[in-house]
Structure formats: C-alpha cells, structure tokens
C-alpha positions in Angstrom: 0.0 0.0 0.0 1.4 3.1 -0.8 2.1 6.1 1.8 -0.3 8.4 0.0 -3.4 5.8 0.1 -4.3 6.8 -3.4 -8.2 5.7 -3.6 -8.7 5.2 -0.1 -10.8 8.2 1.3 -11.1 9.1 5.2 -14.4 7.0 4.9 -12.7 3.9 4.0 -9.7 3.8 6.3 -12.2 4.8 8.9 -14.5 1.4 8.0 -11.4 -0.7 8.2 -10.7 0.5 11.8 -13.9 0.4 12.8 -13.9 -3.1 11.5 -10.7 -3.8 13.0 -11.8 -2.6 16.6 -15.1 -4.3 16.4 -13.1 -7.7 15.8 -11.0 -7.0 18.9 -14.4 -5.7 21.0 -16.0 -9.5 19.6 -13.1 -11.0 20.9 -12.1 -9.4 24.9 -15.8 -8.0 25.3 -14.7 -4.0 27.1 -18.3 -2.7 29.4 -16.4 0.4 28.7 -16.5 0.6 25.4 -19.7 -0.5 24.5 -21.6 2.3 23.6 -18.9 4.0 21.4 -18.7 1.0 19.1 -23.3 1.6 19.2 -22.4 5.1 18.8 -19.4 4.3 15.7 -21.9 1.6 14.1 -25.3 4.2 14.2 -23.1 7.1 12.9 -21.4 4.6 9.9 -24.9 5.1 8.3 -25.7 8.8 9.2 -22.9 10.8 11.2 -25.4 13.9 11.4 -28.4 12.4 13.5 -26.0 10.9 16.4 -24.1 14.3 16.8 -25.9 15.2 20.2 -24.4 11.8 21.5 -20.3 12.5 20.7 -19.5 14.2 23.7 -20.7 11.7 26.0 -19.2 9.1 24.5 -16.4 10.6 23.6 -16.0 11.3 27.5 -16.4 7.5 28.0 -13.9 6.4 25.9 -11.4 8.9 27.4 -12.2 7.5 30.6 -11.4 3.8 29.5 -8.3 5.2 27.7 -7.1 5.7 31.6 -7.9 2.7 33.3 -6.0 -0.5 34.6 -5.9 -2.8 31.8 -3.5 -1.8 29.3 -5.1 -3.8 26.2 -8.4 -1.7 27.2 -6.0 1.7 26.8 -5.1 0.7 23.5 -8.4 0.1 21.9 -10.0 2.5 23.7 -7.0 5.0 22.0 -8.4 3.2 18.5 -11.9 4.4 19.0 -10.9 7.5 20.3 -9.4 8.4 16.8 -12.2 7.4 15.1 -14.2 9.8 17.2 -12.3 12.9 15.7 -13.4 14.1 13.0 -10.4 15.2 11.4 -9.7 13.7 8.4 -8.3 10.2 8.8 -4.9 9.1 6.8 -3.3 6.1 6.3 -0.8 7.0 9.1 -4.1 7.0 11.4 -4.9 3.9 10.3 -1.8 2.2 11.3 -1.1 3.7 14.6 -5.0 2.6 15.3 -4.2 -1.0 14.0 -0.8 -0.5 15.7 -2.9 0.0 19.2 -5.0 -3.3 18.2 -1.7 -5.3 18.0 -0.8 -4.0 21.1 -4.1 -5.2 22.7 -3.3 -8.6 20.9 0.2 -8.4 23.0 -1.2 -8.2 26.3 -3.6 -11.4 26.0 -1.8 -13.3 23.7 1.7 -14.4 22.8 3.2 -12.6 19.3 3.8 -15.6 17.4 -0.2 -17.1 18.7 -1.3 -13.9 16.8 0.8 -12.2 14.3 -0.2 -14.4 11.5 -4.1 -14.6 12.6 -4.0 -10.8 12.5 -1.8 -10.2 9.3 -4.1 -12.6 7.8 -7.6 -10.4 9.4 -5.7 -7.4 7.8 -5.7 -8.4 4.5 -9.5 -9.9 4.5 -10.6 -6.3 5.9 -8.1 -4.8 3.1 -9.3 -6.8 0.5 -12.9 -6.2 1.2 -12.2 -2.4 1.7 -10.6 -1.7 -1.4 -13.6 -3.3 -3.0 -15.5 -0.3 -1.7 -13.2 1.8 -3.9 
C-alpha cells in the first residue's frame, strides 16, 4: 500500500478501523466501550443524526483510555481516533491498527497472533478496497 493511500478516502480507512476494533471488542468484550462501538456503528450510516451523542461518549472512551488494563488503553485509544473528525490518513490507520496489536500483545503471545491478525488485515483490506 502506498504512503499516500491513493483511492482510499477518510471514509474507508475509517471502515477498516472500525472493523478492525469491532473484531478485537467481539473477541475481549470491554463494558467500557460498549456504547462508542453503538455510537461508531449508528453514525457509519448517518454521522449527522447521532451528533448530540459524541461528547458523552467521547467522554467514556477517554475515561477507558485511563484505566488499569493496558489492552483496554489501546483500543480505547483506536476508537478514540475514530471519534475525531479530522480527516483520517493512512498513518491514522496504522497507529489505530498498531494499538489493536498491542491489545493482541497483552492477551496473547506474538507468534499465537501475528499471523491470525496479518491474515484479518488483508481480509478487511481486501474487502475495503472493493469499496473503492
């Protein structure tokens, strides 16, 4: 992939982030970050209507990005991201994915998951770029 993610448009690195996080959320369930993934899916399909609603989970998921569990940080860090809306570039998208691996490494053992996940990566990649 080059540097300059030529086709890929903020809406599309966003989806494979969201996508991304939404594995690792399926996978070690957080309470905490429950209602920004809601939040995330409901404003996928019409950012405008859940506006009201950012702050308040935006303040949740800066709470989560500060407690105990490390892997929680990380992903929590991820969603944060995606709750910006400044516009999202490929460097976004791999310091999010970046946090996700880092997640990974606090539940699993790198060589358990490296290929699982590089494997993930190119399934989401493949079926984003389809989008194009």
């Amino acid at each position: 992939m080059r540097r300059s993610g030529d086709g890929f448009t903020d809406a599309l690195f966003r989806h494979l982030v969201f996508a991304y996080c939404q594995l690792y959320q399926e996978a070690y369930w957080f309470d905490q970050l429950e209602n920004a993934f809601t939040y995330l899916e409901l404003a996928e399909s019409d950012p405008e209507a859940f506006r009201t609603e950012l702050a308040s989970v935006r303040s949740e998921v800066e709470e989560a990005m500060g407690e105990y569990f490390e892997s929680l940080n990380e992903v929590a860090a991820a969603i944060h991201r995606l709750l910006d809306d400044t516009p999202f570039t490929i460097d976004d998208t791999i310091a999010c994915i970046a946090h996700v691996w880092n997640a990974h490494s606090c539940n699993e053992d790198p060589t358990d998951f490296n290929p699982r996940e590089d494997r993930i990566l190119c399934e989401l990649l493949a079926n984003t770029a389809t989008g194009l």
